[in-house]
C-alpha positions as CSV (number, residue, x, y, z in Angstrom):
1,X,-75.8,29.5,-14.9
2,X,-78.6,27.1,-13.8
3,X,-79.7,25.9,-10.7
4,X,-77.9,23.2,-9.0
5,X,-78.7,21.4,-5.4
6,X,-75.7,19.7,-3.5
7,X,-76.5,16.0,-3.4
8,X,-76.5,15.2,-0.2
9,X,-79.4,17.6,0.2
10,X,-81.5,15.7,-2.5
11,X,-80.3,12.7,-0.9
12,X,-82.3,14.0,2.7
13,X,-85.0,14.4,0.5
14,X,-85.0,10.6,-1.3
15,X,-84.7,9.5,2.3
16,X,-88.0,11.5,3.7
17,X,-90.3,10.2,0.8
18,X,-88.7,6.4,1.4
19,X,-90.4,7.5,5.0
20,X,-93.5,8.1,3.2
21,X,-96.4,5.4,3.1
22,X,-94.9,2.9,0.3
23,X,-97.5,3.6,-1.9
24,X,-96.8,7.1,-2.1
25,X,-92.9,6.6,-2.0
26,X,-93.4,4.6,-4.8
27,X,-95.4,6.6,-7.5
28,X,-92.9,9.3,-6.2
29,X,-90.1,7.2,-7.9
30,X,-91.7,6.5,-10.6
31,X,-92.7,10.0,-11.7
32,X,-89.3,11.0,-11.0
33,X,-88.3,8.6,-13.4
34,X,-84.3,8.4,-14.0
35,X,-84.2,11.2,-11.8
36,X,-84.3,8.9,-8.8
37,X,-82.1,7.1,-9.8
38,X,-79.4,9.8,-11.1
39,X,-79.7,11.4,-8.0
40,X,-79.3,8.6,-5.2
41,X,-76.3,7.1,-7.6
42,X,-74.8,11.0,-7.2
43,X,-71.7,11.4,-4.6
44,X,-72.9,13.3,-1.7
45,X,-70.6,16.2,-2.6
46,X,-71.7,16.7,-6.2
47,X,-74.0,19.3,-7.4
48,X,-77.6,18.1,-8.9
49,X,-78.2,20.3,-11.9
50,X,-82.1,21.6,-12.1
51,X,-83.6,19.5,-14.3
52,X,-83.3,15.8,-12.1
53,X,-83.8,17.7,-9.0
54,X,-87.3,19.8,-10.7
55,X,-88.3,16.4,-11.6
56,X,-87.8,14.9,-7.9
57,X,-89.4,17.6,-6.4
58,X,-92.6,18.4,-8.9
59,X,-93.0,14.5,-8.5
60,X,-93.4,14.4,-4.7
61,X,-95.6,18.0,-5.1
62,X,-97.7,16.1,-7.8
63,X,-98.4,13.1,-5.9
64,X,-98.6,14.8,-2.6
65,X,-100.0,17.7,-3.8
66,X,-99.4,21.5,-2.2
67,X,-100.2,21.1,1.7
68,X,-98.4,17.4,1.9
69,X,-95.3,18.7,0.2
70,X,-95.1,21.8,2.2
71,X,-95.1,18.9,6.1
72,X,-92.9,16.8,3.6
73,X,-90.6,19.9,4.0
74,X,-91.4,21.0,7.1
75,X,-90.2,17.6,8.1
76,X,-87.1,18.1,6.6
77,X,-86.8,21.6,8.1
78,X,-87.0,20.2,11.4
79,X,-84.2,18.1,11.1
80,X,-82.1,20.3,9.8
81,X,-79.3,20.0,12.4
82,X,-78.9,16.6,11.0
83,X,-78.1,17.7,7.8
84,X,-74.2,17.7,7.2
85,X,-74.3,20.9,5.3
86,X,-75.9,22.7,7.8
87,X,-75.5,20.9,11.1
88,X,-71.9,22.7,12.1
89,X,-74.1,26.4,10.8
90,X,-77.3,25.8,12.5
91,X,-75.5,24.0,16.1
92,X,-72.7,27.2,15.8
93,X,-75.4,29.7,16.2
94,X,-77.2,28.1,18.9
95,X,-74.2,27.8,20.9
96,X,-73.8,31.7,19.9
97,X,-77.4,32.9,20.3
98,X,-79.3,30.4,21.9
99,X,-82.5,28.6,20.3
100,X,-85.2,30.6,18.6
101,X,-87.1,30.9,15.5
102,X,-84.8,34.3,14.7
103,X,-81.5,32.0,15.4
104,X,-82.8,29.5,13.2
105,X,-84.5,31.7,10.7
106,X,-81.2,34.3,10.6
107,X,-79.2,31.2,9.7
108,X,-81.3,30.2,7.0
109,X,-80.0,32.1,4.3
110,X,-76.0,31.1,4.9
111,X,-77.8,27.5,5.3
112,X,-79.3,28.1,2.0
113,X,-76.2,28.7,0.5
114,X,-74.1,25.3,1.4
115,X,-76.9,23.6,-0.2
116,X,-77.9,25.6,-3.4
117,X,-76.2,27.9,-5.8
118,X,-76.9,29.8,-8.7
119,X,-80.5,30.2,-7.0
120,X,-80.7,33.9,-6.2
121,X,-80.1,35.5,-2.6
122,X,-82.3,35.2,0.6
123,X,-81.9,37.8,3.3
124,X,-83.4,37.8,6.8
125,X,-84.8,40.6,8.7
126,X,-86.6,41.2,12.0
127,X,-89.3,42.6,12.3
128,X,-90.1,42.0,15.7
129,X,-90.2,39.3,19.1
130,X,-92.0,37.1,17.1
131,X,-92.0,37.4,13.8
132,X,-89.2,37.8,10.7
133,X,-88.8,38.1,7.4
134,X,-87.1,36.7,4.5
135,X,-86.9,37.8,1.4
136,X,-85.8,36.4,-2.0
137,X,-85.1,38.0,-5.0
138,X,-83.5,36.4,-8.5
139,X,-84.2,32.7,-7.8
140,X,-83.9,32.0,-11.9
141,X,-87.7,31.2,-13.5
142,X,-86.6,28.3,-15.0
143,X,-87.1,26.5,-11.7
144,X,-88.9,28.9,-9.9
145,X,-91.9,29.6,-12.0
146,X,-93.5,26.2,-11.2
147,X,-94.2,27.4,-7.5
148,X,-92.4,24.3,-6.0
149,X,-89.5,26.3,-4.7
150,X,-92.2,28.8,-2.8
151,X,-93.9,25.7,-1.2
152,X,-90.9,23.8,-0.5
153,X,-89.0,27.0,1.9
154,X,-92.4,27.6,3.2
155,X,-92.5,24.1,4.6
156,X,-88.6,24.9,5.4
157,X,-89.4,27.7,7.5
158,X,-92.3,26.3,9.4
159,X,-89.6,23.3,10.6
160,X,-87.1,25.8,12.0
161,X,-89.1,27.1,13.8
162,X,-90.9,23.7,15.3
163,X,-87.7,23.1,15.9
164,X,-87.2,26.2,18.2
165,X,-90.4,24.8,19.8
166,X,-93.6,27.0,18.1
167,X,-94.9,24.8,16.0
168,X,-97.9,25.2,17.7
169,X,-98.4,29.4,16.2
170,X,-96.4,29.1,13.6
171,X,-97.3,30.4,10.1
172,X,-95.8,31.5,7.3
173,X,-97.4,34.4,4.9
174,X,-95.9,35.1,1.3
175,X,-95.9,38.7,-0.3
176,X,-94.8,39.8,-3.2
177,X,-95.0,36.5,-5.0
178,X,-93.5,37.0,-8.6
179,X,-92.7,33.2,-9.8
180,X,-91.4,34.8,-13.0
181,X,-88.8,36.8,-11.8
182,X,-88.0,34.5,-8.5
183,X,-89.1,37.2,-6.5
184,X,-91.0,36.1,-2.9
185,X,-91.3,37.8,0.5
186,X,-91.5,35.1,3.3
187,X,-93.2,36.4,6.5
188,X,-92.9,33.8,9.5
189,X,-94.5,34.8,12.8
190,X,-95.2,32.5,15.7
């Protein structure tokens, strides 16, 4: 079982390099090659199998390179409540628990779920006021061994918790980085 990303999620993505200076948004597209185009003609409830949605997001990490794609996600990460997948999730738990990195952060691995499958498990843990952790474990290497995945939830996490209003301290420090057995441990203090 491969890797697959629910298409409206790759859709988000299409729509936040379209926001990108053209020039960029373009050589984006045309590194992705058919994959653009396969993924924007998807339905919004399909699943994107790995190998279109690798080539849409090594594209944007090749042209952008590592620190652009991680704000390209953070970006995203911040407008997560917008996202149909996880806008009833993310708005449930603030009514629940009010806003804060841990509400966003303790959400993000049911999140994670609506939008991916077959992509291992995250679980969140606190470790105190102002920091957490998040942990996963089995993403499969065929995806996960380029590092894209690592970069891209980094940038994730980093928007959550703008969103909870710390982008200001924010930072996000990886253990137990193992991009051949999808192993990494996501620390996230602010």
């Amino acid at each position: 079982m491969t890797p697959q990303t629910k298409a409206t999620f790759a859709h988000s993505i299409q729509v936040a390099i379209a926001s990108l200076p053209p020039a960029q948004a373009a050589a984006i597209r045309e590194k992705a090659g058919a994959a653009w185009l396969q993924i924007s003609q998807a339905p919004s409830i399909a699943w994107i199998d790995e190998e279109p949605y690798n080539a849409l997001t090594g594209a944007a990490r090749e042209v952008l390179g590592d620190s652009a794609m991680r704000e390209l996600f953070r970006f995203l990460g911040r407008r997560v409540t917008h996202t149909v997948s996880f806008q009833q999730l993310m708005e449930g738990a603030i009514r629940l628990m009010g806003l804060s990195p841990h509400t966003l952060l303790k959400v993000m691995p049911r999140g994670r779920e609506s939008v991916v499958r077959n992509s291992g498990t995250m679980t969140y843990e606190r470790v105190s006021a102002r920091c957490a952790r998040l942990r996963l474990r089995d993403f499969p290497p065929s995806t996960y061994s380029s590092g894209t995945t690592v970069i891209l939830l980094s940038g994730t996490m980093l928007g959550l918790v703008d969103l909870a209003g710390y982008s200001a301290s924010v930072k996000v420090d990886l253990e137990d980085v193992d991009l051949k057995n999808g192993h990494t441990t996501f620390v996230v203090s602010w």
